[in-house]
N, C-alpha and C positions, 0 to 999 in steps of 0.2 A: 504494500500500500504506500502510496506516497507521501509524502509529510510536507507539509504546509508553512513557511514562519514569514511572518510580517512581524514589524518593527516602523515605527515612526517617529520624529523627533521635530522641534523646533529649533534651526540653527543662529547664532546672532549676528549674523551677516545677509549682504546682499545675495540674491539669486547670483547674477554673476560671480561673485567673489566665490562662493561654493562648487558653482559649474565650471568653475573653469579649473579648478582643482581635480573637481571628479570626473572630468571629460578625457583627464590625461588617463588612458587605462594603467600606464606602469607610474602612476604616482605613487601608489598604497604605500611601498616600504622608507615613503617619505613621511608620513602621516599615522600608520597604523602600527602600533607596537608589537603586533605578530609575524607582521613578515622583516623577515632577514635581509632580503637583497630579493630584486628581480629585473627583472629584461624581457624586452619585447625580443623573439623569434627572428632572426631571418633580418633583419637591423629594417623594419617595418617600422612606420610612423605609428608610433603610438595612440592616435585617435584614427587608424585606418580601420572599417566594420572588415571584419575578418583576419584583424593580428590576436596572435597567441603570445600571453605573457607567460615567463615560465618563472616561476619563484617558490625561495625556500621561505619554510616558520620560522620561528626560534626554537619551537621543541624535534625539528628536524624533520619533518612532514613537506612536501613535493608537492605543486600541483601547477598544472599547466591550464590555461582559463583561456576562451574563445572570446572577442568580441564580436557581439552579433548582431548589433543595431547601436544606431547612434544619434541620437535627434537633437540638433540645438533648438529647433524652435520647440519643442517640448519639454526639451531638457531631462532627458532618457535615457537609458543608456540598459542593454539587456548584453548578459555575458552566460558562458556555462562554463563547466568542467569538463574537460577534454580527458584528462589522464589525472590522477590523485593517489598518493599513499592515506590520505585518509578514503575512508569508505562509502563517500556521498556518491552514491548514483543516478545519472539522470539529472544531474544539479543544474538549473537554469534559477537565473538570478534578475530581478531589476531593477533599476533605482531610477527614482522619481523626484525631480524638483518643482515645487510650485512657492510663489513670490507670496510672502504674507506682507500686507501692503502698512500695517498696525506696525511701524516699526524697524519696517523694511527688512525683515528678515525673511527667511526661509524655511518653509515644510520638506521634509527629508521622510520619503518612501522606498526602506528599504522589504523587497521579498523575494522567497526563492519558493521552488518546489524540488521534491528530491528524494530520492527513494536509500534503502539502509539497508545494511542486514538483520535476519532477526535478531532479535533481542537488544539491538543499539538505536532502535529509535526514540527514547527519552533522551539517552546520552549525547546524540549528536543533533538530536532539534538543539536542546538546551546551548550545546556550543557555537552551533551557527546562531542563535540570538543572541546569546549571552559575549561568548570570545571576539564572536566575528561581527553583529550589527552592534550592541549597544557599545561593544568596549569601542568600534569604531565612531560611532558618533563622539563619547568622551575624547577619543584622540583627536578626532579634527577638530574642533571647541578649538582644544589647547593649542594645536598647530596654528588657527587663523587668531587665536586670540596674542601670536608671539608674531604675528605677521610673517609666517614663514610663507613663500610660496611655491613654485616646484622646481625652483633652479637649484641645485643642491652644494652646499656653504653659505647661504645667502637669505639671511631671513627678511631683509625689506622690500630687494628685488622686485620692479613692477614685470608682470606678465601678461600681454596681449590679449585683447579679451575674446572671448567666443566667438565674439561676430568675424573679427578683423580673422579668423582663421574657420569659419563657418564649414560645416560637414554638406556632404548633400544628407537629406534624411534617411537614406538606406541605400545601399551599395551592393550588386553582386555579392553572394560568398562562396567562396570555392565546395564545391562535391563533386564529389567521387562520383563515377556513373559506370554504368556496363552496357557497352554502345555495340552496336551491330548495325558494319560496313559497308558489309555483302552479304544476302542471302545465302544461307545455307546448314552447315553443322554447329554442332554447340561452340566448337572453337574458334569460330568466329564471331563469340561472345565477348569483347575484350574490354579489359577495365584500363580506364583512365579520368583525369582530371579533366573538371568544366566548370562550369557557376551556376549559380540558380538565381535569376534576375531579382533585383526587388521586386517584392509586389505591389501591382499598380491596382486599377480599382476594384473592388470585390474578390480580390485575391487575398491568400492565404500564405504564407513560407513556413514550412514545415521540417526541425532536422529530425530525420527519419530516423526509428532505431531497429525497424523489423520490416520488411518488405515477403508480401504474398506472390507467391511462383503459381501460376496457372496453367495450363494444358495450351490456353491463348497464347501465351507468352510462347510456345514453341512454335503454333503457326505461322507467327508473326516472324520469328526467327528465320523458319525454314523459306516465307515469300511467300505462302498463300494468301494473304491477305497484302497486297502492296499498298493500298490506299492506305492503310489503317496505319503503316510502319512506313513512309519514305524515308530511304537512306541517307544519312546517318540516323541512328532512329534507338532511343533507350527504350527496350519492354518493361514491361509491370503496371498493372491496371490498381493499383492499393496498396497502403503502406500504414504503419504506424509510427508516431511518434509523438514531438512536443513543438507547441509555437511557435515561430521564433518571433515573428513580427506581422500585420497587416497592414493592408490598404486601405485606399479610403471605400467609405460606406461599408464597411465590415463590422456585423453587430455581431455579439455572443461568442466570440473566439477574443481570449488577451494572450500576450504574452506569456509561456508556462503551462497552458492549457494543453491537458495528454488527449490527443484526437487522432483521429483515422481519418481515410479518404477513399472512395472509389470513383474513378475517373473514366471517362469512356476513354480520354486521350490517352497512348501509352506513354513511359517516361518515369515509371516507379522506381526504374532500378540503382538510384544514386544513392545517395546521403544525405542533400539537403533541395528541396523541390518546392518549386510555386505551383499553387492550385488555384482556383478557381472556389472561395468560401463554399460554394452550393453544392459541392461533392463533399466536402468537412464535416464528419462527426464527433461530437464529445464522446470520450470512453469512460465508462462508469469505474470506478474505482476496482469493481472486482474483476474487470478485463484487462489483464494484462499486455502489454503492446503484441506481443509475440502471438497469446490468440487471438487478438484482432488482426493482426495481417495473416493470421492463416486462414481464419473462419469466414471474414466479410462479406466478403466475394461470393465463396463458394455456402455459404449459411442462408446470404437473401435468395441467393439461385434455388438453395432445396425449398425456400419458401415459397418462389413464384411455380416451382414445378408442384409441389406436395397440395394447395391451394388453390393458386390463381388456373392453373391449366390442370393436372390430375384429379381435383377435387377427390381427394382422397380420404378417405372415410372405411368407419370399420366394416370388416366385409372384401374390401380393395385386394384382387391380388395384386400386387406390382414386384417387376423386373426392373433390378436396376444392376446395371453392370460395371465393372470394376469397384467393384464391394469393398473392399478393403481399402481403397484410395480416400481420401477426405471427405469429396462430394459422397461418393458412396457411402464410405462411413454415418456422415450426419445424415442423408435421404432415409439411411436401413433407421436408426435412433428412433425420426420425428417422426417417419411413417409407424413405427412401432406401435408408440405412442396412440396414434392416430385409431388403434386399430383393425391396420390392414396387415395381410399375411406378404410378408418380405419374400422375397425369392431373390437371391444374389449370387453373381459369377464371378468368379477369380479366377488367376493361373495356378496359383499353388496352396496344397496344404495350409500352411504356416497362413496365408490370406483366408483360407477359408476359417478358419479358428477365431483371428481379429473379427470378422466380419460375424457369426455369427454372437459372437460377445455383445457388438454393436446393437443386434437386434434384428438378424437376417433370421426368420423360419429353417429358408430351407437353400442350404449354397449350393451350386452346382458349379465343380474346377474342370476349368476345360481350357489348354492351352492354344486350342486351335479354332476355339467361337461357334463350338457345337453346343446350342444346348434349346433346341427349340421341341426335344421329341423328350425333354424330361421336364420343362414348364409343361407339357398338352399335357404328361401326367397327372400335372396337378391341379390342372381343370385349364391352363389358359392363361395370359396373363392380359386384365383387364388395363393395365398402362404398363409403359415400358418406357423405361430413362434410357435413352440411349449416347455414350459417348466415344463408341466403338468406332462409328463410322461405317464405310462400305463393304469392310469384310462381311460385318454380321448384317449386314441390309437385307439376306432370304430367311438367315435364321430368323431375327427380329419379327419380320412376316409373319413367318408360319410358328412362333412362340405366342402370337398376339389371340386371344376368344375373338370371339364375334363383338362388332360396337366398340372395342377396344381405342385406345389413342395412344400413339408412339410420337411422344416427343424426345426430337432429335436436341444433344445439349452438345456434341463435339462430334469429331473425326479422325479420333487418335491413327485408324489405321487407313486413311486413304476420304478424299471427299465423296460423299454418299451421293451413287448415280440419280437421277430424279427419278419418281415414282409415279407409276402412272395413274391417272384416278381408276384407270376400269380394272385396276388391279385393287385398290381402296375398297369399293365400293364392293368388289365380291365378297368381303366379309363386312362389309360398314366401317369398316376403320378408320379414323380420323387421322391427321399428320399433326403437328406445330413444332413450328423451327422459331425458339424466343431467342433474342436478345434481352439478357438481363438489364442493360444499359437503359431500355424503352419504359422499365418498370421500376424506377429511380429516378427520373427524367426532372423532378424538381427537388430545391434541399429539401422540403416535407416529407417526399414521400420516402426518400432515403432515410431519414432520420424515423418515421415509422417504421419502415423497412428492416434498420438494424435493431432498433428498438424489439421487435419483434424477436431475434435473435439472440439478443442478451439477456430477453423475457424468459427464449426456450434453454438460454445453456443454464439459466440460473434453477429454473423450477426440475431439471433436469431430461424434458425433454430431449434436446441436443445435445450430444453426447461431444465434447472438443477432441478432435484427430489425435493421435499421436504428432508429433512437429518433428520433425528433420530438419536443422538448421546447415544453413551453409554463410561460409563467410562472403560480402556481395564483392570483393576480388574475383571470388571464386565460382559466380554467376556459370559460367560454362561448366562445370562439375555439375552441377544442382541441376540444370540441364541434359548431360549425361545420364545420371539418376534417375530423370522423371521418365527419360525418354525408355530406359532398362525395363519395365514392367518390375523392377523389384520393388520398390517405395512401398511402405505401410502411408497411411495417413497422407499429412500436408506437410509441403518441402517451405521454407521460408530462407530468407538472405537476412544476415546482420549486419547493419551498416555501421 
């Protein structure tokens, strides 16, 4: 769970005279009696949005700090933790000045957010308010009360004021990405360095710390879909992580806020990414980023299948294939639930075991996409998930009862040749080929949408995959994996 600490103080000085102190990111071991010495990275201007300071404590603690936004005319300033021997996770930070006009002094907001290990979260709220905000507020008092300011031996020293070296309000910051070229194999997944613009209006910046791998994200790689991926082109449809900054007209996301996204545009697969606020979800405290980039995607998708198109109800037989994979996984759970009698296909053993765990009746392991003459067994199957694609397109058919609906969700093994209706219509069959994308289309219905999902994992409906993490260097691996038919559950990237 993440932990919370605000701190506020009145300082007895000008707005200026305090901002221009705290604007300099490597002033602190001018000012604050815990740190030892430090330096900006890379001999980086110290007010540039995206230099890493790195400095030691006095009790000998490390930590290396991002700046991530920089606003004179707000007088702002949002940094995180990059690397740390203490144990703050997740730490974003931000400080707030506003002009108290009674005296000409100044309101000082400092907060972070930040996750711990068990058992040290008293220990370390307390020290981030107590060592790190209040003892800091006591030190700058005394620093501006000696008239020190950030030339160092020089306490009367005048320093240029904010304006006369004015920021713009947010700047590019560097992320990592996993960019593809050229169409084709996983290895031409390759990571390298880019930025993620400011965000302009109704936009979002988000540093990522869990990115969702899809079935999509291979078609996209391999060129089946060209429009959707022009080259150069980052896959990933959803990610998790923390705010870093918005745009204008952006209501209900701040600074530090843990949210998700699903985006029809690809481009997941970095570190730090501008969105579009209307794809932007708040994550409930007990979704951890990592099941929300595994689940989101493939969670609303079991929902518009199990609901909006299968209307599935007790009674339901349904076929859902690749049973053990994520989607699979959560379809077998919620229809369970629902229920209906599950009937699930895997390649192996070992999947067919996960999968009936999950909530499958009845698995049938078939490594070669026979299994249309052991569903008639079992009377037929009244809907059928299909993400197989063309191989199993006659199985699929002759697995379907009479009146049946076969909604297509992928085409792992080839695109599915077209259907003829007087082939439909010999048994009544229905077809639908969704896009999840259509049924998300504004931030409401997205935000129902997940809501819906965090409603089913919580009351235990939805059952959360197993996760396979990969590191997002390592984007082509994770790829490799998905492509293998080995993978239990959901593959995710940590950024």
């Amino acid at each position: 769970m993440l932990q919370k600490v605000i701190r506020s103080t009145i300082i007895d000085a000008p707005i200026a005279r305090v901002w221009a102190v705290l604007r300099d990111f490597n002033s602190h071991d001018r000012w604050h009696d815990v740190v030892e010495q430090s330096r900006i990275e890379r001999n980086e201007q110290s007010s540039r949005v995206g230099c890493v300071r790195n400095f030691a404590l006095k009790d000998g603690n490390r930590i290396r700090e991002q700046l991530l936004a920089l606003d004179d005319v707000e007088h702002k300033s949002i940094y995180c933790i990059v690397e740390a021997t203490v144990p703050l996770q997740r730490y974003v930070a931000t400080v707030t000045l506003k002009p108290v006009t009674d005296g000409n002094r100044t309101f000082w907001h400092w907060e972070s957010t930040f996750a711990t290990p068990p058992g040290m979260e008293r220990e370390l709220r307390d020290m981030v308010a107590q060592g790190v905000y209040e003892a800091g507020f006591a030190n700058l008092r005394r620093h501006l009360r000696v008239g020190g300011d950030l030339r160092r031996g020089d306490a009367g020293g005048a320093r240029p004021s904010a304006a006369a070296t004015a920021m713009p309000r947010a700047m590019p910051l560097p992320s990592r990405r996993a960019v593809v070229r050229h169409y084709g194999g996983p290895d031409l997944l390759q990571a390298e360095d880019g930025e993620a613009p400011a965000p302009g209006p109704g936009e979002v910046r988000i540093r990522q710390r869990a990115i969702g791998i899809n079935f999509l994200d291979v078609y996209l790689r391999r060129g089946w879909i060209p429009p959707m991926l022009p080259l150069p082109g980052v896959p990933g449809m959803e990610a998790a992580g923390s705010v870093i900054d918005t745009g204008e007209g952006v209501t209900g996301f701040l600074p530090g806020d843990r949210v998700a996204y699903l985006h029809h545009v690809p481009g997941a697969y970095c570190s730090v990414r501008t969105v579009p606020a209307d794809a932007v979800v708040r994550l409930p405290a007990a979704i951890e980023d990592e099941t929300a980039a595994a689940v989101l995607l493939k969670g609303i998708t079991a929902d518009v299948l199990l609901h909006d198109l299968g209307h599935v109800r007790a009674g339901t037989k349904l076929l859902v294939h690749a049973a053990a994979g994520a989607l699979g996984l959560m379809v077998a759970s919620w229809a369970r639930r629902l229920g209906a009698t599950v009937i699930g296909t895997v390649s192996t053993e070992a999947k067919a075991r996960v999968a009936r765990e999950a909530g499958c009746d009845h698995v049938i392991v078939t490594a070669d996409y026979r299994f249309a003459d052991d569903v008639q067994r079992l009377g037929g199957a009244d809907v059928v998930i299909d993400g197989l694609g063309d191989a199993a397109r006659d199985e699929n058919y002759a697995a379907l009862a009479r009146r049946g609906h076969w909604i297509s969700v992928g085409q792992a093994t080839g695109t599915l040749q077209p259907l003829s209706p007087d082939r439909l219509v010999a048994k009544s069959i229905t077809f639908s080929r969704p896009a999840v994308f259509d049924y998300v289309a504004t931030a409401a219905q997205l935000a129902e949408r997940a809501q819906h999902v965090w409603d089913a994992i919580a009351d235990g409906r939805l059952k959360v995959p197993p996760i396979e993490r990969h590191a997002l260097d390592a984007a082509a691996d994770a790829h490799r994996r998905l492509e293998s038919r080995g993978t239990i559950g959901a593959l995710i990237l940590i950024a």
